[in-house]
KEKEDREN-867446 format. One record per residue (C-alpha): residue number from 1; x, y, z. Coordinates in steps of 0.05 Angstrom, whole numbers, padded with zeros to 5 digits. Layout:
! KEKEDREN-867446
<pt NUM; <X; Y; Z>>
...
! end
This chain:
! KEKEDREN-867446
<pt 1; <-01931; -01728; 00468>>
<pt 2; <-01994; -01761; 00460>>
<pt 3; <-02003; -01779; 00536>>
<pt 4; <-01994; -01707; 00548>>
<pt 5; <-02064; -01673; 00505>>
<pt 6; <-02107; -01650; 00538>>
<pt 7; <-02191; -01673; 00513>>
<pt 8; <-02205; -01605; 00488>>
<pt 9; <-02136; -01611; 00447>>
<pt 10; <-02170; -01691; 00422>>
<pt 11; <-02234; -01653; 00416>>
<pt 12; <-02203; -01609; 00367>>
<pt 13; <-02165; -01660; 00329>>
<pt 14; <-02216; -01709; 00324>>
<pt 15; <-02267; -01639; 00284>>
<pt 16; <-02201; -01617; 00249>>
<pt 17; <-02199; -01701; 00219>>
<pt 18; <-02269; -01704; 00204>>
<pt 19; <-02282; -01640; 00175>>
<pt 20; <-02208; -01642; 00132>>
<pt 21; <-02195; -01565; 00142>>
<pt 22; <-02228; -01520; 00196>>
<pt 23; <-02207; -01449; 00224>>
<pt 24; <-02194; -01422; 00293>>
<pt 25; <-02267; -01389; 00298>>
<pt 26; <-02295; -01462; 00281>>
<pt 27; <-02258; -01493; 00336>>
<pt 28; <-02295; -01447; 00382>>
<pt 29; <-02354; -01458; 00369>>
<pt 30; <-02349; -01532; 00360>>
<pt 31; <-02307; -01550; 00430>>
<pt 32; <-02351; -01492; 00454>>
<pt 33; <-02299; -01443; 00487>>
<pt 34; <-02268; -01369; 00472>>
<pt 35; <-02244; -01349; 00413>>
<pt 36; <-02184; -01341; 00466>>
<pt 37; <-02174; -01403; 00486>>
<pt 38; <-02190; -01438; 00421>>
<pt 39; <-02119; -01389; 00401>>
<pt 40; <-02084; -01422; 00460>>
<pt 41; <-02100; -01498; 00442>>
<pt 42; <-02088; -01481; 00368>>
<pt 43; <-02018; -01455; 00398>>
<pt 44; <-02002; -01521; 00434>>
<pt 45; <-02017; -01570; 00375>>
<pt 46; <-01973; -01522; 00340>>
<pt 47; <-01918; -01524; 00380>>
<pt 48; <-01926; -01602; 00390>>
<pt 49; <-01924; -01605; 00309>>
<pt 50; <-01989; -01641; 00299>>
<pt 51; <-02025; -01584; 00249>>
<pt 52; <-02007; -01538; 00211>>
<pt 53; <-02040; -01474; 00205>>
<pt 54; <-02051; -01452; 00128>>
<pt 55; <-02076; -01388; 00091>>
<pt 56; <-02142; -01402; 00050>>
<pt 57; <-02136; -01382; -00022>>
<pt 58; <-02205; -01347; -00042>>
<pt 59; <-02186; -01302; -00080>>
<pt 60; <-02212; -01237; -00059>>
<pt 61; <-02174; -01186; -00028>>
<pt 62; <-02149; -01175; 00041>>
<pt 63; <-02132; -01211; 00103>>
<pt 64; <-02132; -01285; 00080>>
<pt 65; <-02171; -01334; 00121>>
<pt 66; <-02128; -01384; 00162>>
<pt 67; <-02143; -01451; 00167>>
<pt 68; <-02121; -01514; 00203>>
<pt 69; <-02104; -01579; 00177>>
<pt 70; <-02079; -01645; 00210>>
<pt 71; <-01999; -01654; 00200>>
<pt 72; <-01992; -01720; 00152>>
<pt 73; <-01927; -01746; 00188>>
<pt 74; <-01945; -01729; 00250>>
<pt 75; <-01959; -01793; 00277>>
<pt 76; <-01962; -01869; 00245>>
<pt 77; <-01970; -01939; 00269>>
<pt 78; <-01964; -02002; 00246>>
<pt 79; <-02022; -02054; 00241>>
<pt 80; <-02021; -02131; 00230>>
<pt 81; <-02077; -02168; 00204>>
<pt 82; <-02082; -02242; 00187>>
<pt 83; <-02133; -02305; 00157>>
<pt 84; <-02105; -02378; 00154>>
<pt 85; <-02066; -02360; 00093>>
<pt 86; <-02033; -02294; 00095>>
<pt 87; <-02006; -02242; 00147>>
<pt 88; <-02025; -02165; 00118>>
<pt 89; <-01970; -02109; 00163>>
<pt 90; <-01981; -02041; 00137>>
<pt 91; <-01956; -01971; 00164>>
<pt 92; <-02003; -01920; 00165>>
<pt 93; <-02003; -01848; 00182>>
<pt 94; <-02065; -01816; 00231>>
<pt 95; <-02102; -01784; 00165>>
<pt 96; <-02108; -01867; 00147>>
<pt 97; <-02063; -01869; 00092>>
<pt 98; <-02022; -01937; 00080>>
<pt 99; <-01944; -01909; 00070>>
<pt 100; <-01913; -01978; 00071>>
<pt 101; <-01944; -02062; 00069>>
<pt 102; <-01926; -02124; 00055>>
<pt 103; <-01963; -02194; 00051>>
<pt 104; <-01936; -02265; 00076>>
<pt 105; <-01971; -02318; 00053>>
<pt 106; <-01974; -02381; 00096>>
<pt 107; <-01991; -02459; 00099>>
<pt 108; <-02011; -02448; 00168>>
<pt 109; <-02012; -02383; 00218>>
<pt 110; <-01971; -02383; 00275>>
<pt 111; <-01959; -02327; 00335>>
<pt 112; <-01884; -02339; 00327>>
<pt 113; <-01895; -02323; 00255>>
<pt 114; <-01935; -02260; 00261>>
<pt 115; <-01882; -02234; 00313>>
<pt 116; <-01822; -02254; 00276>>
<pt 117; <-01858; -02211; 00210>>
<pt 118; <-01886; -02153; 00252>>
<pt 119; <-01814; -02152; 00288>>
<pt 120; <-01780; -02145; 00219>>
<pt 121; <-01822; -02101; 00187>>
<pt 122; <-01816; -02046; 00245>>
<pt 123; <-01742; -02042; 00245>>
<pt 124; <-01749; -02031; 00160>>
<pt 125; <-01800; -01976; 00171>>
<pt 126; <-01761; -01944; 00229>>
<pt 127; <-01690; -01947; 00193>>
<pt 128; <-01707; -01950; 00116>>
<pt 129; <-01767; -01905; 00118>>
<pt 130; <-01722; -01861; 00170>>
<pt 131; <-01784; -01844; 00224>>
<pt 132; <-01768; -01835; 00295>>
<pt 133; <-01795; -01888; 00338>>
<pt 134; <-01829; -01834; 00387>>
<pt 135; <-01875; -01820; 00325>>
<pt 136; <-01898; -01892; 00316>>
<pt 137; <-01959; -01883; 00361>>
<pt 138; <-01961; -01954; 00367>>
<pt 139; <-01980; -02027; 00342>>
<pt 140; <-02050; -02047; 00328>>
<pt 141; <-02068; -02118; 00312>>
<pt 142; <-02137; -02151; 00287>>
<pt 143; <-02152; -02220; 00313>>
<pt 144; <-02199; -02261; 00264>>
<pt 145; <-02244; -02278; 00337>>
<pt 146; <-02298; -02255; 00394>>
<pt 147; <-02278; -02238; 00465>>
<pt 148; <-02291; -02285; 00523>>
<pt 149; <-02247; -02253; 00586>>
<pt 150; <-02221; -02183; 00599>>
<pt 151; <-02226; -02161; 00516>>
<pt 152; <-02158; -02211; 00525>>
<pt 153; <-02168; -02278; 00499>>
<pt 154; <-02219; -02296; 00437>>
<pt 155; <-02263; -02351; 00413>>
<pt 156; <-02228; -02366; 00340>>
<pt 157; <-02273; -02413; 00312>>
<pt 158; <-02227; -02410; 00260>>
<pt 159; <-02167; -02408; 00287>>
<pt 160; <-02166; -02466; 00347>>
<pt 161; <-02081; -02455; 00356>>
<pt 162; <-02114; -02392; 00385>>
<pt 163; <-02157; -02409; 00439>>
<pt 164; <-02142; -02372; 00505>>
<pt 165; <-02083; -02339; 00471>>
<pt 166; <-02070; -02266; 00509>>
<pt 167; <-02044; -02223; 00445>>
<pt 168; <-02043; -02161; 00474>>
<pt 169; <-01989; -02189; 00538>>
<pt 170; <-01953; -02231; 00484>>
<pt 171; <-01942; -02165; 00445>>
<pt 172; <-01935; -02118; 00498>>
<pt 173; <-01877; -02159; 00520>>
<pt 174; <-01838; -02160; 00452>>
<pt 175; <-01851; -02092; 00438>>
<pt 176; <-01838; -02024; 00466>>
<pt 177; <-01902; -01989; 00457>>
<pt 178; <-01966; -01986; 00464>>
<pt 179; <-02004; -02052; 00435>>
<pt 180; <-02083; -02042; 00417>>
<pt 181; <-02123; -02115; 00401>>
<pt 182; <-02187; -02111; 00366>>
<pt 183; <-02232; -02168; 00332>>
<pt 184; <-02224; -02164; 00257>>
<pt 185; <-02290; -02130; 00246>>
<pt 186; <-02288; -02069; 00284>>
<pt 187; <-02215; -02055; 00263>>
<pt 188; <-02250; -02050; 00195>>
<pt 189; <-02315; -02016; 00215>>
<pt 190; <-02269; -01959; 00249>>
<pt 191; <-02228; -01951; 00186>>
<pt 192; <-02298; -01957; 00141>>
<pt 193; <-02313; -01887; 00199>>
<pt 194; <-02239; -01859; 00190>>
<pt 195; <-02221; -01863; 00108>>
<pt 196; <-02271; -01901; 00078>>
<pt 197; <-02351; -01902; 00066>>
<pt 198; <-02366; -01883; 00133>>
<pt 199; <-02324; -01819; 00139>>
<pt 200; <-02377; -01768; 00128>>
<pt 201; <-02432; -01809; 00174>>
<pt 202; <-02431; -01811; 00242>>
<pt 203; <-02482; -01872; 00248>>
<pt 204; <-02478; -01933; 00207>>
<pt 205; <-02479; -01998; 00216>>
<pt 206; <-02412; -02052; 00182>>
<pt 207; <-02432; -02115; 00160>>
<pt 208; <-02360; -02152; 00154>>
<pt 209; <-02359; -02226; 00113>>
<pt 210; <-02298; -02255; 00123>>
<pt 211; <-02280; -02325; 00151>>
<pt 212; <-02354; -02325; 00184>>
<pt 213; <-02401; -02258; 00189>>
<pt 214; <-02389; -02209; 00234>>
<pt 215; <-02394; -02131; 00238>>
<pt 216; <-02396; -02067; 00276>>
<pt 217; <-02434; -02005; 00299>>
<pt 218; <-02415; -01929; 00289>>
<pt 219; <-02450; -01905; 00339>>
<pt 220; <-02450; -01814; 00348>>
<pt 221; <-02385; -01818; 00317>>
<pt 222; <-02359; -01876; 00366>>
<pt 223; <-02337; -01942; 00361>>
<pt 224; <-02389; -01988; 00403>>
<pt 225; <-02357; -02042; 00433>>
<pt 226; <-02410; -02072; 00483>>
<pt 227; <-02405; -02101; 00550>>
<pt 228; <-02353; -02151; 00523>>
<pt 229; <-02320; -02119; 00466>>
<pt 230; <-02375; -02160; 00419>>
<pt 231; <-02423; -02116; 00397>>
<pt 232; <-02437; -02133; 00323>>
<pt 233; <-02441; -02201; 00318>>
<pt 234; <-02488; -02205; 00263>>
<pt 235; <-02479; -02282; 00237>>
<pt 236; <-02523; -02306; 00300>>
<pt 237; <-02571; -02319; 00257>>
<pt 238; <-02537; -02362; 00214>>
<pt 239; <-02499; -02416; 00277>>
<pt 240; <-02494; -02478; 00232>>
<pt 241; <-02420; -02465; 00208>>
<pt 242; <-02430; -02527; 00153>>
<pt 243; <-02496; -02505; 00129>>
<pt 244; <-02498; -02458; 00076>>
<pt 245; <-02488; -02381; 00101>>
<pt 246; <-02466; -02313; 00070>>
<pt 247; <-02397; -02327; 00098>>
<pt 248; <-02332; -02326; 00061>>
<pt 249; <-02319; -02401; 00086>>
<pt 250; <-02381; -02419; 00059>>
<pt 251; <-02369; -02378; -00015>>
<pt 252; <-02299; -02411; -00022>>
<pt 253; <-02331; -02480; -00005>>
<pt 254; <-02387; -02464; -00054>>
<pt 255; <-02346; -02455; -00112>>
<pt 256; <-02290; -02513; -00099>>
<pt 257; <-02347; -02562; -00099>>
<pt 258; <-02366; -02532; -00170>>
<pt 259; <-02302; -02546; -00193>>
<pt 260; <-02276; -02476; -00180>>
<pt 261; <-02204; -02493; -00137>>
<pt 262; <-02202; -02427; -00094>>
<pt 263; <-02164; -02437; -00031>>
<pt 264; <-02161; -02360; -00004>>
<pt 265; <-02193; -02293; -00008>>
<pt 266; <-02139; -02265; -00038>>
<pt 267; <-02143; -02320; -00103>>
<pt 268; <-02218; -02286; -00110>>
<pt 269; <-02189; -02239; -00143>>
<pt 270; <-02176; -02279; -00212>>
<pt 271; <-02251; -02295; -00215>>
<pt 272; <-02284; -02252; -00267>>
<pt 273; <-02345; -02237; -00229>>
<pt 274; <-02392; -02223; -00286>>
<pt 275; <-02362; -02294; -00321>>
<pt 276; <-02372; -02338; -00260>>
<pt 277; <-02449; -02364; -00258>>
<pt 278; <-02436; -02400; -00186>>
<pt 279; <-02403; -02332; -00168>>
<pt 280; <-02455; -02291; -00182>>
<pt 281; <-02512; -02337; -00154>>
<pt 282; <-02481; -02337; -00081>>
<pt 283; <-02478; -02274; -00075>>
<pt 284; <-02560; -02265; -00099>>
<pt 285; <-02565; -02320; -00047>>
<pt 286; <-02516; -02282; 00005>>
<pt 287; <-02568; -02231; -00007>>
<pt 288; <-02635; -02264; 00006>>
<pt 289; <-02600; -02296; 00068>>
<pt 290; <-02581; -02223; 00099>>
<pt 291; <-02645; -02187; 00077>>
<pt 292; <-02690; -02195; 00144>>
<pt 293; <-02628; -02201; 00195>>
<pt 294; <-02604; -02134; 00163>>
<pt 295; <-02683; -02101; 00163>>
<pt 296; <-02679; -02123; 00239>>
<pt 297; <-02615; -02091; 00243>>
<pt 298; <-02644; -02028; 00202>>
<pt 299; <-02697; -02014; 00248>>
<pt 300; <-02666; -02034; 00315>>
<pt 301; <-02607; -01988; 00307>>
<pt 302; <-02643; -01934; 00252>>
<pt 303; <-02568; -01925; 00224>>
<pt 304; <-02557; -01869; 00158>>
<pt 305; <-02527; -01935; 00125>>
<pt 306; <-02516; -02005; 00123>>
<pt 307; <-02432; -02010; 00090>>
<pt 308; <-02419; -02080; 00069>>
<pt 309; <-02342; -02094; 00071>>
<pt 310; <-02295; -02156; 00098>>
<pt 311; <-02239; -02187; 00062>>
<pt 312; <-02266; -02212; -00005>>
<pt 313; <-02261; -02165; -00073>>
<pt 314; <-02295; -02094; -00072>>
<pt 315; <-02338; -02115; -00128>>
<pt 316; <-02374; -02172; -00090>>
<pt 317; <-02390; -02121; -00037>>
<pt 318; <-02414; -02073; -00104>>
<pt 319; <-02453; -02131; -00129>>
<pt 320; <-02486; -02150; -00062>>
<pt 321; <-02513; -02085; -00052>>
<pt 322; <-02542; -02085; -00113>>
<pt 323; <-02587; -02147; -00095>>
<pt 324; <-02594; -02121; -00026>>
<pt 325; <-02625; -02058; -00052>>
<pt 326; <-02701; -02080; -00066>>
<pt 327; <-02768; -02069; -00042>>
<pt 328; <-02760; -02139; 00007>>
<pt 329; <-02705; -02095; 00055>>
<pt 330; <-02744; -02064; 00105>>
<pt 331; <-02809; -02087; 00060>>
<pt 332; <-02859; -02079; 00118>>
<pt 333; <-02846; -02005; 00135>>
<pt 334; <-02807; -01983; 00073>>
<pt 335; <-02860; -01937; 00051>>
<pt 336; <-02867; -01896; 00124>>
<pt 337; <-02804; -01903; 00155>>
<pt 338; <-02730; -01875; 00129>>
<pt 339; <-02702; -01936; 00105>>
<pt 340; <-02622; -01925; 00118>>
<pt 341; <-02582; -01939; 00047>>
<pt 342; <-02532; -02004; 00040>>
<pt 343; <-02473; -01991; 00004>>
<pt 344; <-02413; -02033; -00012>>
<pt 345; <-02344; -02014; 00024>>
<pt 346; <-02289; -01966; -00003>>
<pt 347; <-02233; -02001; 00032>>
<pt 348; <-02250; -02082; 00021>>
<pt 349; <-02193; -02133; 00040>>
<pt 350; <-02146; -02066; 00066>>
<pt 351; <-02203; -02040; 00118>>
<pt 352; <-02173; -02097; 00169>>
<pt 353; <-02101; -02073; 00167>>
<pt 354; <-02122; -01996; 00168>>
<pt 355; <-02170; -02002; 00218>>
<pt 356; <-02114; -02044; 00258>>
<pt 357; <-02065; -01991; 00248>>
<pt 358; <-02108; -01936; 00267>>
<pt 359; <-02134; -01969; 00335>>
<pt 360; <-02066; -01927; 00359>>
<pt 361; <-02107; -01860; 00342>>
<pt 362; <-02175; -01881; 00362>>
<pt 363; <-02167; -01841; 00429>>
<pt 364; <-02155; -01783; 00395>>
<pt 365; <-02187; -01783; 00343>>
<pt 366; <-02267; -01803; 00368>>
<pt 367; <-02281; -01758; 00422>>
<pt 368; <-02300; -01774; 00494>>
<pt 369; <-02259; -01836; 00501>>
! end
């Protein structure tokens, strides 16, 4: 079904996402054809059951407008995200919402662990959750790593059991469907653009802390990927992984040698942030450490916004943009030039296993790919 659209039916899709609601005359005008033919695409996504066409209530009298709106269960997929600790699986329909997850936490993270879980947990969505396998448009999976070969294999500085490890053949064989692999950071930059504090912008700029410091670019409405698959690899600056850096590696070491015994991201969560002086003074330090490599980011890029997501809390994101938000971003030009705004994530820790999830949708959902 999906194999089968046509790009002015993914053109159409991707305004009827962004936009939540649109109408037939819209669509016209905004894939640029006759009212005519906009009718006879509208008619095939009918009759492949992936909108619905609705009547506008406005309250006035007369012929009531019609609109169109992108069918929930339509499509889903599944995505798989991981750290050193825990496994995240989630199913997720094409409008971004999480229907069904579950968490495994882990002494150690293995393939034959993430296949065994992802292997379980699609035979309970399929039989418990009772959804036809032909409307699972796939499995997306977030690797905590950069490319080296092909957009195949990654360097996991992190994760050395990975090193030249081929997830997308290892998956593709185990599975019967389509298999998307993305580093960590743009999985959650794409679902910052799809459901979270990207949605209504069609250029910003993710800055993801997780293990290390990564990111990604929302470029027109697209993903950018780069020669390699590693555009936004924003903790260059910052090489010297045992030197203090606005990582999450470095924040968890931070606070165990003040006596703090955190061993995951997921434990940050019992830290009250406005009780915890160490807390609170990484992340003003986080802060003066990303001000210039962001203000070079600012003005090389000129993005509406700078979101700041990853896996830790949403309220260390909330509180880091609050110190990030002074005079000393973008100080030299602040005054002349539009200074794009940084603002903490809306999806924090579950922007990985969305954005995994909705790799499956990315092709028709961002037009031109």
């Amino acid at each position: 079904m999906i194999k089968s659209l046509s790009q002015k039916e993914k053109l159409v899709l991707s305004a009827i996402h962004k936009s939540g609601a649109i109408t037939r005359n819209d669509i016209a005008e905004v894939v640029g054809v006759s009212k005519m033919h906009a009718t006879n695409i509208v008619k095939a996504l009918l009759e492949k059951k992936l909108v619905i066409d609705e009547a506008l209530v406005t309250g006035q009298r007369g012929q009531p407008t019609r609109s169109l709106r992108l069918k929930h269960d339509a499509l889903y997929a599944v995505g798989v995200n991981f750290t050193s600790r825990h496994v995240d699986l989630a199913l997720v329909n094409w409008m971004g919402d999480i229907l069904c997850e579950e968490t495994h936490e882990i002494e150690d993270v293995t393939f034959d662990f993430i296949l065994e879980m992802t292997h379980a947990f699609v035979d309970q969505v399929t039989q418990h959750k009772r959804i036809a396998k032909k409307r699972i448009a796939g499995i997306g999976v977030s690797v905590p790593g950069d490319f080296v070969k092909d957009r195949k294999t990654i360097n996991p500085t992190y994760f050395p059991q990975f090193a030249n490890f081929d997830f997308e053949n290892e998956f593709k064989t185990s599975f019967d469907c389509d298999v998307f692999i993305e580093n960590d950071s743009n999985c959650a930059t794409w679902a910052e653009y799809l459901v979270g504090a990207g949605k209504k912008l069609k250029n910003f700029i993710f800055v993801h802390i997780g293990h290390g410091i990564g990111g990604g670019i929302i470029f027109e409405g697209r993903l950018c990927r780069g020669a390699n698959g590693n555009a936004g690899i924003f903790g260059t600056p910052f090489p010297d992984v045992n030197a203090p850096r606005p990582s999450g590696n470095d924040l968890l070491k931070t606070l165990r040698a003040n006596g703090i015994e955190i061993d995951s991201f997921r434990e940050l969560e019992t830290l009250n942030l406005s009780q915890t002086e160490v807390l609170d003074a990484w992340l003003s330090t986080a802060a003066n450490q990303l001000t210039l490599p962001l203000t070079v980011l600012a003005r090389a890029l000129d993005p509406e916004a700078i979101i700041l997501g990853g896996r830790l809390p949403s309220s260390y994101y909330q509180r880091l943009s609050q110190f990030l938000n002074n005079d000393s971003f973008c100080a030299n030009d602040r005054a002349l030039l539009p200074t794009p705004v940084i603002v903490p994530t809306d999806l924090a820790a579950t922007g990985g296993v969305i954005g995994s999830a909705a790799l499956c949708f990315e092709h028709l959902l961002s037009p031109g790919l």
